[in-house]
N, C-alpha and C positions, 0 to 999 in steps of 0.2 A: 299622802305622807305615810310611810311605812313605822309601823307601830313599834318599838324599842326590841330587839332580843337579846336576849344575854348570853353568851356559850361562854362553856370552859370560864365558868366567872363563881368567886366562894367570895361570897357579901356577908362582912360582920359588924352586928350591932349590938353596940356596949353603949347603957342608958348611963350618964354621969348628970347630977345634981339637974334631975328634971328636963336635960336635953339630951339628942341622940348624935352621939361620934359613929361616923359612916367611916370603915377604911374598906377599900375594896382594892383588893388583890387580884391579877389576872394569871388564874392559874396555869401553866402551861404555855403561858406566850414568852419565847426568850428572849423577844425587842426589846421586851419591856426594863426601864431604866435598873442598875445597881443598886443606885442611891435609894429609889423608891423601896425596890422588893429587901434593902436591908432596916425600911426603917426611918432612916434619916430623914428623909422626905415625903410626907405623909400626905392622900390625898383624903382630904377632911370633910368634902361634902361631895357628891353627886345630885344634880339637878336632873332626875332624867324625863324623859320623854313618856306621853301617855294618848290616847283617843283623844282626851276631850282638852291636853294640853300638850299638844303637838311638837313644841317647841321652847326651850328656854335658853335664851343666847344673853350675849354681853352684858357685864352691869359694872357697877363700882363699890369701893367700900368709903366709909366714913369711919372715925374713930370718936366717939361721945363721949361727953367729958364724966358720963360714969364712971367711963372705961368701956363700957360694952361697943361693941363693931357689927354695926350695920349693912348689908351686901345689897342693893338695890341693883335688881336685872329685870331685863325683858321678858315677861311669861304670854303666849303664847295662847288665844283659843281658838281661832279661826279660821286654822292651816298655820303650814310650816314656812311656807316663802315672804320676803323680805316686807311683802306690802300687806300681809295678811293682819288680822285684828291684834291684838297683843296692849297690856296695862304694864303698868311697873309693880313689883311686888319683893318683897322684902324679907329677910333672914337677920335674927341675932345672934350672936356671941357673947358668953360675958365671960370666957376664960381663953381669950388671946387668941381664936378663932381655930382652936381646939376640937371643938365641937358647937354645933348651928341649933337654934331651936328645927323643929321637926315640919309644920306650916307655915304656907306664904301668908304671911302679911298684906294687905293692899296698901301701896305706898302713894301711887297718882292713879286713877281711872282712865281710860279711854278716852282725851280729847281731840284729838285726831280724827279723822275718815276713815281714815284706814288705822294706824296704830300709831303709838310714842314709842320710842329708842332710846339708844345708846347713851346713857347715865353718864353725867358727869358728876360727882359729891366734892365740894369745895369747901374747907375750914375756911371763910375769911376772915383776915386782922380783927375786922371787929367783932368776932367769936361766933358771929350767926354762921348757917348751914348755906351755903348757895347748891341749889340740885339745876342743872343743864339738863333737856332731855331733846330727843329731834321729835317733832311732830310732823307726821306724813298726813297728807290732802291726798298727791296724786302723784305722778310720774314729775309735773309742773311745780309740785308747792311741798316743799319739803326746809319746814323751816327751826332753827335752834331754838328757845323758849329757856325762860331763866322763873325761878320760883326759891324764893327765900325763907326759911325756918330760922326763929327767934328763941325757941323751945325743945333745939334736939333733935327735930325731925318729927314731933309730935302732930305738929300742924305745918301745913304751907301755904303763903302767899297765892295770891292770884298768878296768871302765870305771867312775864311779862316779855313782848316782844323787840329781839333782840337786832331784828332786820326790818323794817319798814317796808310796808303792804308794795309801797311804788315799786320796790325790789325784789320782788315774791321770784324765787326761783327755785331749783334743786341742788340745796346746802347739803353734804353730808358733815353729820359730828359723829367722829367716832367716842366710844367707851371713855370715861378715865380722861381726858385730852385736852379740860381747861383749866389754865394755872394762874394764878396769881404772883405777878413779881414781887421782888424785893420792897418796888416804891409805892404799891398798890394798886396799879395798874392791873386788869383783870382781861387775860387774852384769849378767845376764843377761836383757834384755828379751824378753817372750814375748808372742803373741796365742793367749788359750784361747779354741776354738771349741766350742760346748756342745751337741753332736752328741746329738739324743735318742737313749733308750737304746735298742735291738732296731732300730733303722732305719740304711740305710744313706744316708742323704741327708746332706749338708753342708751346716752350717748358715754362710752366708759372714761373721756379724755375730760378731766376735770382741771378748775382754775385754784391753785390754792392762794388763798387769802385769809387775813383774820380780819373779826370784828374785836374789838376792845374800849376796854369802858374805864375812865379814870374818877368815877364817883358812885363807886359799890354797886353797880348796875342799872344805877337810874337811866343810863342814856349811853349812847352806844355811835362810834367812829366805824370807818368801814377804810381797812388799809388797801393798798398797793399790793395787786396781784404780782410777783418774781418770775423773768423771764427761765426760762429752760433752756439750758447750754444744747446746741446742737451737737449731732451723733452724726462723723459723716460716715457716710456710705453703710448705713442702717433706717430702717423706719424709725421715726422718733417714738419712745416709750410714750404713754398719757401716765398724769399723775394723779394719784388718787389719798383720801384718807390720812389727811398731814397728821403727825403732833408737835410740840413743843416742849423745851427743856430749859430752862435758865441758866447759863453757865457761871460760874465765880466770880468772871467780871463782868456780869450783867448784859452780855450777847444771848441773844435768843437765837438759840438753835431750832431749827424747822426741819423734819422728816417726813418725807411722803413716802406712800408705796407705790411700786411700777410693776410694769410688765418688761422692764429695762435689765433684769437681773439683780437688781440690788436695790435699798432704800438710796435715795436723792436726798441732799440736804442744801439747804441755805441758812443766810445766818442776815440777824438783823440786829443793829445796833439804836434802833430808834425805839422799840418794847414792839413790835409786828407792825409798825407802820410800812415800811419798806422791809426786802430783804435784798440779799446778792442773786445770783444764780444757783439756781437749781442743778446741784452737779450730783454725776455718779458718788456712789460711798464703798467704804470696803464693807459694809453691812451687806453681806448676800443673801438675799434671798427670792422667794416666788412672789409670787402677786399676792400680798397678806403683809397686813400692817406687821411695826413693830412698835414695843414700848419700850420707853427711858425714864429712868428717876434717880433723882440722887437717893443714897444708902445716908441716912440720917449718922450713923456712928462713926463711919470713917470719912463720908465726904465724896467718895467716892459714885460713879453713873454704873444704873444696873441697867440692862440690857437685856429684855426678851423679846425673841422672834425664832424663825423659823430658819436657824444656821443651813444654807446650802452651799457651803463654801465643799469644793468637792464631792458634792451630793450624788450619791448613786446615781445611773440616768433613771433607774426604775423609779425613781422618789423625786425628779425631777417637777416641777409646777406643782407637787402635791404640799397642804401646809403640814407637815411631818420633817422635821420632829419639833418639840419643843425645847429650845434652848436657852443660858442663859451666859453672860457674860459681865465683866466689868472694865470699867477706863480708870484710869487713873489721871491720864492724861487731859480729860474734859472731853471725850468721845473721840480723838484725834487717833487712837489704839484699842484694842479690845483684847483683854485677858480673864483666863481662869473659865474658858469657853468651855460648857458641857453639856450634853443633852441630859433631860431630865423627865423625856418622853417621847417615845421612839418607834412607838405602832407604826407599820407602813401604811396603815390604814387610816392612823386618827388624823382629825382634825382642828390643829391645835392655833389656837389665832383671839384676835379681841381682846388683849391680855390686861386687866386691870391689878395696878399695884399698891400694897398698903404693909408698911413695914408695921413693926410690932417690936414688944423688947425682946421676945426673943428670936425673930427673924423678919419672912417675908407672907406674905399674904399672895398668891396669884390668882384672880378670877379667871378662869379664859372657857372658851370654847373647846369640848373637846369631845365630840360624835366621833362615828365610827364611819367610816365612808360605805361597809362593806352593810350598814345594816340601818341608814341614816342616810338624811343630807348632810352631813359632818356638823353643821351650826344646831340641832336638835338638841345636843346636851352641852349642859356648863357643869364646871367642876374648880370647886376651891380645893389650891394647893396649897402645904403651909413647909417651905423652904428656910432652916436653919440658916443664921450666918456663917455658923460653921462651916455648913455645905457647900457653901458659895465660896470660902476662900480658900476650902483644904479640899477640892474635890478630888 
């Protein structure tokens, strides 16, 4: 793993009330966003890469009923690639995600073989904390895992499993990606990848499906994987990396990522037991998730991914830029589309979302291709409303 370097980069740090505001500016790159280098859109923390901490990729926030906002991601000691050693480790805020305390936190240890992942943080109804995290064995065992705080996040539960040993296979969960509906019902979208047995080769063509639990996580159902619409006179796309969305009238919208050119969705009217078909979307983009959330003030779906709707062909498959959009519609249109990071080089993906009152909160990934494996650094964004509907 190549060690982080910085060019052409002026790092400024202003100490506020015992925690450190990281903005960092990249001087002399003119990719780089309007909105950012005027201000509007602030990038609030830099997680970067080091020797003995290789790597720091996807997490989630929480919002505590201090008020303070918690950032739980994947930190990294034992190499940069996806199977290498890595705990969960944690960041505070106590001024709207402004500025971050300065040291990781240890949030969950290593119970994994290999390492735990991609952070879910869940308020549920009955005020406790649910944290989802994926714990990796092997190529074989790669399973979701559920642990409850009663206290904040102070302490957590044992951890408890969320798929049964007889069904042990390779679950992916992405970041940010388990919601709780309307009725309480609590949905965990999964992609199982069906890794033959004795080989270590990955298979990339995965099944989406959820698990869902309708009594706070005690016990867990296992839905109906959705067929995928055939593509004629093309290879079929594989799907990978679902999430889910709740929509107004209680349809669960399903988004996978493809190698198909754009996100696939299906829609399910049972809470993820069944869905419809897996069809193409006008969401375009590369092979790189996206996220959805509704905008708490207006009601309205917020929309980040990797816009490659007329994408350079240079920028083609690359996860560049990062974008953000909104529906008014319930995802059936997308307006007020802008990029809001535009390296040809970065790596912008895994996007975890946490509104605030006075905006947006973005987690994501965002290495450098040219001095990285792109998943090496994470960085919180903090996106005005403003920004998002006057761009």
């Amino acid at each position: 793993m190549n060690q982080r370097h910085l060019r052409h980069m002026s790092v400024f740090f202003v100490a506020v009330s015992g925690l450190l505001q990281i903005n960092i500016l990249l001087a002399g790159d003119a990719a780089q966003s309007a909105a950012v280098e005027a201000g509007t859109i602030q990038r609030v923390l830099r997680l970067s890469a080091s020797e003995d901490n290789p790597r720091n990729s996807e997490g989630d926030f929480i919002t505590l009923k201090d008020g303070r906002i918690l950032f739980v991601y994947t930190h990294f000691i034992g190499g940069a690639a996806d199977h290498s050693s890595a705990y969960l480790a944690g960041r505070y805020s106590s001024d709207g995600g402004k500025t971050w305390t300065q040291q990781d936190e240890t949030i969950i240890e290593n119970d994994g073989k290999q390492n735990i992942m991609s952070v879910s943080l869940l308020r549920l109804q009955d005020g406790r904390i649910a944290l989802f995290y994926a714990r990796k064995n092997s190529i074989h065992d790669l399973l979701p895992v559920m642990r409850i705080s009663d206290d904040e996040g102070a302490h957590w539960s044992e951890p408890v499993e969320i798929i049964p040993q007889k069904e042990v296979g390779y679950y992916v969960l992405n970041n940010d990606r388990v919601v709780q509906l309307k009725n309480g019902r609590i949905v965990v979208p999964l992609a199982l990848h069906q890794n033959l047995p004795g080989s270590d080769r990955f298979n990339p063509n995965a099944k989406f499906l959820c698990y869902y639990s309708d009594d706070q996580g005690k016990t867990w159902q296992r839905g109906t994987e959705p067929i995928v619409e055939k593509q004629p006179g093309v290879k079929q796309p594989y799907m990978q990396e679902p999430g889910l969305i709740e929509l107004k009238d209680g349809t669960l919208m399903g988004f996978c990522r493809t190698n198909g050119g754009s996100q696939y969705v299906a829609f399910s009217k049972d809470g993820g037991q069944t869905f419809s078909e897996l069809k193409p979307s006008n969401i375009i983009s590369p092979v790189s998730p996206a996220s959805i959330e509704r905008i708490p003030e207006t009601g309205d779906l917020l929309l980040v991914w990797n816009n490659h709707q007329g994408i350079d062909a240079k920028l083609r498959g690359k996860r560049t830029p990062l974008s953000l959009a909104i529906s008014k519609d319930e995802g059936k249109t997308w307006q007020q589309i802008q990029n809001i990071e535009t390296n040809p080089n970065g790596w912008y993906c895994y996007t975890a979302i946490e509104f605030t009152k006075e905006g947006v909160l973005l987690g994501h990934c965002a290495g450098d291709r040219m001095k990285n494996n792109g998943l090496a650094e994470s960085q919180i964004t903090f996106v005005p409303l403003t920004a998002i509907y006057n761009k």
